[in-house]
N, C-alpha and C positions, 0 to 999 in steps of 0.2 A: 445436947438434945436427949431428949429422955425415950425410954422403952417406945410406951406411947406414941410419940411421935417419928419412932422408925417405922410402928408397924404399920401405919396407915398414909396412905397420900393427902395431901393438903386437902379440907375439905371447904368447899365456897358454897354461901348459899347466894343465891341469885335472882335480887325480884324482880316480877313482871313490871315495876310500873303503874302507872297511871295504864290499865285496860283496852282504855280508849284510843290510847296516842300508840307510838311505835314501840314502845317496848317489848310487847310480846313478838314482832315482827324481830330486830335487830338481834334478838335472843336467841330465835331459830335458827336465822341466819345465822350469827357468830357461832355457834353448837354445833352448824352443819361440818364448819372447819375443824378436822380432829387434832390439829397442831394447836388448838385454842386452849384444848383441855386437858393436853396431855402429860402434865405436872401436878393434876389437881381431881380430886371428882367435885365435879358441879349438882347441885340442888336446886334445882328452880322452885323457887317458893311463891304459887300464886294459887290461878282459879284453875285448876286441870282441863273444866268445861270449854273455859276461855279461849286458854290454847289451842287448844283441838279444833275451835272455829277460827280462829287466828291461822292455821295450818291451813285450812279448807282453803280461806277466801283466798289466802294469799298465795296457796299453789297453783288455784284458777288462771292468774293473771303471766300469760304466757314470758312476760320479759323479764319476772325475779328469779332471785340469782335462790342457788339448794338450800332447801331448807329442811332441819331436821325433822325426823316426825316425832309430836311430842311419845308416845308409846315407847319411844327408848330413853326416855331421859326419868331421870331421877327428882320426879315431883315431889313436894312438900304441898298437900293441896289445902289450901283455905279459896273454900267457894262462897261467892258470894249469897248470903240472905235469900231465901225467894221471900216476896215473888218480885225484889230489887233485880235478879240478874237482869231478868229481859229489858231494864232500864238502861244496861250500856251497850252501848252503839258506840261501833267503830267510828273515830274521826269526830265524836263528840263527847269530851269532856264535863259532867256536872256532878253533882252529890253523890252521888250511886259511883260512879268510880272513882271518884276519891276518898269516899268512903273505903273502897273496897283496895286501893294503894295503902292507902294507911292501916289496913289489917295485913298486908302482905309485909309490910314493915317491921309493925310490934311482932310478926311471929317471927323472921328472921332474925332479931335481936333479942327477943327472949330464949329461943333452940341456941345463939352463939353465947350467950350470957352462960348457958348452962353447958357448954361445953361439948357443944353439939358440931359446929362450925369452928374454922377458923379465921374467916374474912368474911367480909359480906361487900356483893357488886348491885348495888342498887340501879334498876329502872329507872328512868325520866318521870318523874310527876308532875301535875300540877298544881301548884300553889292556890290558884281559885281555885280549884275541886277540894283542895282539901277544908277551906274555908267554905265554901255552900257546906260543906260536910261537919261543919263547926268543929272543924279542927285549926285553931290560928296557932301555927309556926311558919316562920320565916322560910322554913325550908327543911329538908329532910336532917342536914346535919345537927341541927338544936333538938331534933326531935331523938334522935341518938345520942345526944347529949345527954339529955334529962333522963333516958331511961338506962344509960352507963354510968350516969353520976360522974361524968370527966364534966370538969370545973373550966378547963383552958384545951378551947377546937382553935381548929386555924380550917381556911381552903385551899388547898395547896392543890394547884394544876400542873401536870405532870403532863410533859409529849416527847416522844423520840424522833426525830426530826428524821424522814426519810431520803434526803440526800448526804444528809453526814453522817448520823449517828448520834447526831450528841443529844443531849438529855435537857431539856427543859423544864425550868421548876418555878413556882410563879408562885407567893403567898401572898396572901390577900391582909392588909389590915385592918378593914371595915369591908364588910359585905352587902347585905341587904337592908339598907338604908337609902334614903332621900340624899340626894347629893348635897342639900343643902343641910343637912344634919353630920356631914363628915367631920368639918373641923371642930364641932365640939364632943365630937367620940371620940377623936384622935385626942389621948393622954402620953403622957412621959410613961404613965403605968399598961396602959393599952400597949404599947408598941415595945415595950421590954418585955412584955407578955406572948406577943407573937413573935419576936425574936426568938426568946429562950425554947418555945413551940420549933422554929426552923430550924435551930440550933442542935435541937435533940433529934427531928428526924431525921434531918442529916447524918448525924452520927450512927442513929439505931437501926436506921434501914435503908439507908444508903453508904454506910461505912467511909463517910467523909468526918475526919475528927480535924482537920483545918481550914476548915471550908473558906471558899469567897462567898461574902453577899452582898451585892449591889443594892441601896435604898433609894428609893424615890424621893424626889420633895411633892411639896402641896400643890404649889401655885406654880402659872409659869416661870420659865427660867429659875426654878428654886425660890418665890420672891426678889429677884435681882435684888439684893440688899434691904428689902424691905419697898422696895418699891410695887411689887405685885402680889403684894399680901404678905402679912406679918407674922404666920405660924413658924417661918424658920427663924427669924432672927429672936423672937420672942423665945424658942424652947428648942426646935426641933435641931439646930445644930449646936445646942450644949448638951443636949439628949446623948447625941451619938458620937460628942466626943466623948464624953464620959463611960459609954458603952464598949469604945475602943480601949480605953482605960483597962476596965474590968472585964475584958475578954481578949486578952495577949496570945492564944492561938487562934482567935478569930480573924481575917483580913474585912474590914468593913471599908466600900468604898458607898461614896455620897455626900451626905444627898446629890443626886444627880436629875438635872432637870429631866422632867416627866419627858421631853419631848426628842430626846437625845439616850433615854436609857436604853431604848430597844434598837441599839443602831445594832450595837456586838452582837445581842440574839438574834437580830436579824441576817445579819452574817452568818453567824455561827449555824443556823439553819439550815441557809439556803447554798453555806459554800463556796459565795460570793465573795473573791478578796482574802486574803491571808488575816486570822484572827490570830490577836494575840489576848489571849487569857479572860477566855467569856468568864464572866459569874458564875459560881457553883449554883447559885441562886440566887432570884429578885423578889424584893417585899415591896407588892406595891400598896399604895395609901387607900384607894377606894377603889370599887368595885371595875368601873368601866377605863380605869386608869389600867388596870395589869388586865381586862379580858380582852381589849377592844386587839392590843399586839397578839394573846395569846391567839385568838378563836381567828386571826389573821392568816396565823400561820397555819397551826394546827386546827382547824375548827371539826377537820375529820377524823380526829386523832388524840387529842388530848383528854385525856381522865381528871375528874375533879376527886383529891383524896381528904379525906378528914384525919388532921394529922389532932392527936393529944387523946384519939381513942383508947380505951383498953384494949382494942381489938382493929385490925384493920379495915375500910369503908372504901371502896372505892366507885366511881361512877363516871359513864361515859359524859361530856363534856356537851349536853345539847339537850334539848327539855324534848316536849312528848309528840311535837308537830304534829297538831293534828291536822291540819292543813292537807298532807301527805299520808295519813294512817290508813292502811286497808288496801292502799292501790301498789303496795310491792315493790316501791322505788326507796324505801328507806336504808341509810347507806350504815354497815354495821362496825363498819372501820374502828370507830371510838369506842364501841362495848365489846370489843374484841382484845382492843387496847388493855380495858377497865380490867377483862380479867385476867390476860395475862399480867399484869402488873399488882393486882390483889394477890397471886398464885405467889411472884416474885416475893412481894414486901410481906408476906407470910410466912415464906420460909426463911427468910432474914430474922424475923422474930423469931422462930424456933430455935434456930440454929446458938440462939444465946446463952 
């Protein structure tokens, strides 16, 4: 660890989000608790104005839980455009706050690019806001991408399971895609790709150098031999014996049918029944194949991390409901999570 990095505490910057939706809310909240940040100083990088009405409306509401006032925290203020501000409205999502998400973005990641930060805990946005806003990315993580220059991201969900302990880790191999566009994204080179990604954060920031990783198959039952689709017999299980080959301190078990892999983590969660040897980690194939278990279990709790960054990403595990925004019931559990675990996997990087 270098000078540098003794003399200063982990620095996180932390965006508000999508405006509209709960982020400014779950932020206060999470802030209000001083065991959240007390490894790290936090930056909240948004509209200052925002907040401060954000504080207002939502200390009105007699049955939410403390919240910080923003006047003690450590703003990074990007405000929005007039005369766009008065265009967001709590609990509705459109241009004007996604616009204004997506400036709360580029400035967190250009301040950590320069060595300003050391992690960044991204807000819930909305994907149509940022498109009325003519911004098309899939999501926040490509947009991080293209302005890091990392060539290979993975989505790696990360929960600590509150009756055992144990640590759940979920990668994704395709993300935001059409389900029926999966089997022709999924390559021999696509999945050595998110492997070699799990493989290293494993290693780098969780200090596992023999990890287990449990893989999914496609179809039911793995394709039962080719009977319920022909991705395993055609590639996917010479894939990863080969992988097994070329990776002798790796334990690889699978392909295991989709519908039996989550039995151990669901054990291993809930405590339920004597486990023998959960997964260090699971790669699953598409998108609603590994969240539909995760957001089961942990749907309070679980951080969505972007593993293959220069820098660490992390984000609580739920989009901007705005359904809920403004009336004080939004639950901070998961952006509490988000940045004790950026604080965590930050100082793991340093430490090297």
């Amino acid at each position: 660890m270098t000078n540098d990095h003794i003399m200063h505490k982990l620095r996180l910057a932390l965006t508000l989000g999508d405006p509209a939706g709960i982020g400014p809310e779950v932020i206060l909240k999470a802030l209000a608790d001083p065991a959240v940040n007390k490894n790290c100083d936090v930056t909240v990088v948004g509209d200052r104005d925002l907040l401060l009405k954000t504080y207002t409306t939502i200390s009105e509401t007699s049955h939410s839980k403390p919240l910080v006032n923003p006047e003690k925290l450590s703003i990074l203020d990007v405000p929005a455009a007039l005369p766009f501000q008065d265009n967001i409205v709590i609990s509705q999502g459109n241009a004007v706050s996604g616009a204004a998400s997506f400036a709360y973005m580029e400035a967190a990641i250009s301040h950590t690019l320069a060595g300003q930060f050391d992690a960044i805990v991204t807000g819930p946005i909305a994907k149509s806001a940022w498109k009325a806003a003519g911004y098309n990315y899939p999501g926040q993580t490509e947009l991080l991408a293209e302005k890091s220059g990392a060539k290979r991201v993975g989505m790696l969900f990360v929960a600590k399971s509150p009756h055992t302990n144990w640590l759940l880790r979920t990668l994704l191999a395709t993300t935001h895609i059409p389900l029926s566009q999966v089997p022709q994204a999924l390559t021999p080179q696509l999945m050595t790709e998110k492997l070699d990604l799990l493989v290293e954060c494993l290693e780098k920031d969780f200090g596992l150098k023999k990890a287990r990783i449990a893989i999914a198959g496609l179809n039911p039952h793995s394709g039962e031999q080719g009977q319920l689709g022909r991705e395993e017999q055609e590639w996917l299980v010479s894939w990863i014996e080969q992988e097994r080959k070329n990776r002798p301190n790796l334990q690889i078990d699978g392909l295991i049918p989709p519908d039996t892999m989550w039995v151990k983590p669901g054990q291993a969660w809930y405590g339920n029944g004597t486990i023998q040897n959960p997964a260090d980690a699971y790669l699953a194939l598409y998108h609603d194949q590994g969240l539909i278990p995760v957001k089961l279990m942990a749907f309070d709790r679980a951080v969505n991390t972007s593993i293959g960054l220069p820098f660490i990403r992390t984000s609580p595990d739920h989009g901007t409901a705005f359904d809920i925004a403004g009336k004080g019931i939004a639950d901070a559990t998961s952006m509490k999570a988000a940045i004790e675990l950026a604080a965590f996997l930050a100082s793991q990087r340093l430490q090297k």
